[in-house]
C-alpha positions in Angstrom: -18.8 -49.7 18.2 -20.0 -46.3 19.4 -17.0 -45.9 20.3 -15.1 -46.3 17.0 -17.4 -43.6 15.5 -16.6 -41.4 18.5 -12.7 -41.4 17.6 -13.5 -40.8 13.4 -15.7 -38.3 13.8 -13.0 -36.3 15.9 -10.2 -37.6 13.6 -12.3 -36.4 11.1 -12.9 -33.3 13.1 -9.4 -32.6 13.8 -8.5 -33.0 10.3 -11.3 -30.6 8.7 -10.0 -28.3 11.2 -7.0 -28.8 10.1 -7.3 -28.0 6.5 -9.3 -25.0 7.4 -6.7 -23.3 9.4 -3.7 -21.1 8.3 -0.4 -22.4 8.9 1.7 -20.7 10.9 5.8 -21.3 10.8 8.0 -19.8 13.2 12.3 -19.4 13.0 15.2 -18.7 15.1 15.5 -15.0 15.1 19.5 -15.4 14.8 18.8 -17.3 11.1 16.2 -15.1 10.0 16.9 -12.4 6.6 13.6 -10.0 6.6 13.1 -7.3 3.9 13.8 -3.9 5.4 12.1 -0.7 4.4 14.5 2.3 3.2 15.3 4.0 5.7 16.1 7.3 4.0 13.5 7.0 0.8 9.8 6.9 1.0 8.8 7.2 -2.8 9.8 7.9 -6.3 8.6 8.7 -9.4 10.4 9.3 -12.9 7.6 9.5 -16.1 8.5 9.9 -19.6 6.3 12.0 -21.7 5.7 12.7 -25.6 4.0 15.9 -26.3 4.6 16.4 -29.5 7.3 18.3 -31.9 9.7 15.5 -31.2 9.5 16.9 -27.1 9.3 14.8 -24.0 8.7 16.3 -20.7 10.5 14.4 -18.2 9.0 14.2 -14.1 11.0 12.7 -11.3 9.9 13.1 -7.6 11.5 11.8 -4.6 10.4 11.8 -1.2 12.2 10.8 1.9 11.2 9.3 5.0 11.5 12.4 6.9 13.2 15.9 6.6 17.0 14.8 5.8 20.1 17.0 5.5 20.7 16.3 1.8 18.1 14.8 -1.4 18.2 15.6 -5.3 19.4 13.4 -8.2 23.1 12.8 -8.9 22.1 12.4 -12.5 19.2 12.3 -14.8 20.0 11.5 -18.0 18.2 10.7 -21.1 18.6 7.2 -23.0 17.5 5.8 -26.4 17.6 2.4 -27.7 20.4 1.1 -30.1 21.3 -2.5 -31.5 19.0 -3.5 -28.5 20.5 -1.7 -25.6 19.9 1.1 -24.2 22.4 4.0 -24.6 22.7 7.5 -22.6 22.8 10.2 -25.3 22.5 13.8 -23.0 22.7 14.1 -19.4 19.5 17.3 -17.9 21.3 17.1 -15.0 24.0 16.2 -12.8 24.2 16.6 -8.9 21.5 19.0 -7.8 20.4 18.6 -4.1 17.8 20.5 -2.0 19.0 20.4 2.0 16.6 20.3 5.1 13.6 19.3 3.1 11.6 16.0 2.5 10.5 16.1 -1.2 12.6 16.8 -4.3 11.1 17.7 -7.8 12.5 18.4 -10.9 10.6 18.5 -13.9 12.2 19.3 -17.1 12.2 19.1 -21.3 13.8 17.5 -23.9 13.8 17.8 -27.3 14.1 14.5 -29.5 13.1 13.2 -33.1 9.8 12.4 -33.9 9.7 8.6 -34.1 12.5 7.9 -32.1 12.1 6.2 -28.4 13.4 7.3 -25.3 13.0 6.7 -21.5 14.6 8.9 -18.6 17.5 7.2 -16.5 17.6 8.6 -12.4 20.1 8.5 -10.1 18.5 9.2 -6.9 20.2 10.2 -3.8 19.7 10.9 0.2 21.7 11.5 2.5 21.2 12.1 6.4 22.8 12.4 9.9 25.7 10.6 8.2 24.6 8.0 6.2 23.2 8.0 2.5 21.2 5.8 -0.2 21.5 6.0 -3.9 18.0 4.4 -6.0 18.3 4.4 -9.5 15.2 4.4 -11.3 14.2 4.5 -15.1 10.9 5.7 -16.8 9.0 3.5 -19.7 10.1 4.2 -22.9 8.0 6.4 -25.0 8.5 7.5 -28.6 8.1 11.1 -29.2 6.2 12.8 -32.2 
């Protein structure tokens, strides 16, 4: 008899413990997909801003991992909604780079109608020691006043 509660109170034991634990799962590494990291970008950042008169000041930043040979935008261009879509109506900008540097900035203004919303469409770009990465990125709408 003593020795029947003995074995449930470890079964019970075991289990709690059990329960209590985090699982751990293990793979073959020949069958395992992990997310990787860029390897060229770091960060970016592309706000939309109304400040009035119908203007919206537009900010985009990149940063890359490191210094690289080559970083800028290969196009930022502005976009406003129609029948439901959104439609590119003026390109800022198209291929400006900075070389031998880590961070990009370009901040610049557009002028809109009051009422009307817009958002800012990036084209990001790296490129270093012969390779390259292209991130396109689009700021939240805003309706300028």
């Amino acid at each position: 008899m003593l020795c029947k509660k003995k074995i449930i109170a470890q079964l019970f034991t075991v289990m709690l413990c059990m329960l209590t634990s985090p699982l751990a799962s293990y793979a073959s590494a020949d069958n395992v997909e992990s997310q990787k990291a860029s390897l060229y970008i770091r960060s970016t950042s592309v706000t939309a801003q109304a400040i009035g008169n119908g203007t919206l000041l537009l900010e985009n930043m990149l940063g890359a991992t490191r210094i690289v040979d080559q970083l800028g935008v290969k196009t930022i261009e502005v976009q406003t909604l129609r029948n439901g879509y959104w439609q590119s109506i003026y390109t800022i900008v198209r291929d400006d780079y900075l070389y031998n540097t880590g961070t990009y900035v370009y901040d610049c203004y557009y002028y809109g109608t009051p009422g009307t919303q817009y958002r800012s469409y990036v084209e990001f770009y790296v490129a270093d020691d012969g390779g390259s990465e292209t991130k396109i990125v689009t700021s939240n709408p805003v309706t300028a006043y």
